[in-house]
N, C-alpha and C positions, 0 to 999 in steps of 0.2 A: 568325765575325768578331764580336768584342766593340765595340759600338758606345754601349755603357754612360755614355762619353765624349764623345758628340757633343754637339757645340752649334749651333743652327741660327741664323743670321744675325739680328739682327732687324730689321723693318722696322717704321715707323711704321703705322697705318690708312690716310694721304694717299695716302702713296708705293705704297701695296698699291692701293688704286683705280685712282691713276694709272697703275698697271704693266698690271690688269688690263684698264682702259679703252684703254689702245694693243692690247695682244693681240688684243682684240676685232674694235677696228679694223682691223686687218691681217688679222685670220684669217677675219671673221667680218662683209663688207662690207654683208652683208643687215640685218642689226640687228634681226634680229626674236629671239621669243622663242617655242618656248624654243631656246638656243643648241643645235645639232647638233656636239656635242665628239667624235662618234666620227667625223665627214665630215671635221672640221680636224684630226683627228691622224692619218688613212689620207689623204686628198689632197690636203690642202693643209700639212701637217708632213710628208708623206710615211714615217709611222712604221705599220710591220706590225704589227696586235694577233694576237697568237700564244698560241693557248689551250696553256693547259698540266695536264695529266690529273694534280690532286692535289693542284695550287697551292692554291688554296681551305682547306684544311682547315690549313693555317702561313699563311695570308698575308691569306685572306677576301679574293683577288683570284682570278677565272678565266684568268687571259691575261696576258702585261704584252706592252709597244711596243717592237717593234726594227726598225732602222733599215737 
């Protein structure tokens, strides 16, 4: 897939804050630090981290999320 072409959306600094600060909110009601991102995308996203044997070496990812 040639992806050479992509453009990704832009978003100001504000609206990234503010985007990230509701996430938070919603996912992450304890507010403590540091955030637990692997507890809010296995039980509360309900997304499966699924290791994959080789990923790493094309992607410098071990797993990726599916649903």
């Amino acid at each position: 897939m040639d992806v050479s072409e992509f453009k990704c959306k832009w978003i100001n600094k504000s609206d990234l804050w503010s985007i990230a600060d509701n996430f938070r909110q919603k996912y992450w009601p304890e507010n403590s630090l540091p955030v637990d991102i692997e507890k809010i995308a296995e039980f509360r996203l309900d997304l499966i981290p699924e290791p994959k044997h080789g990923l790493f070496s094309s992607t410098e990812m071990d797993a990726y999320l599916k649903r």
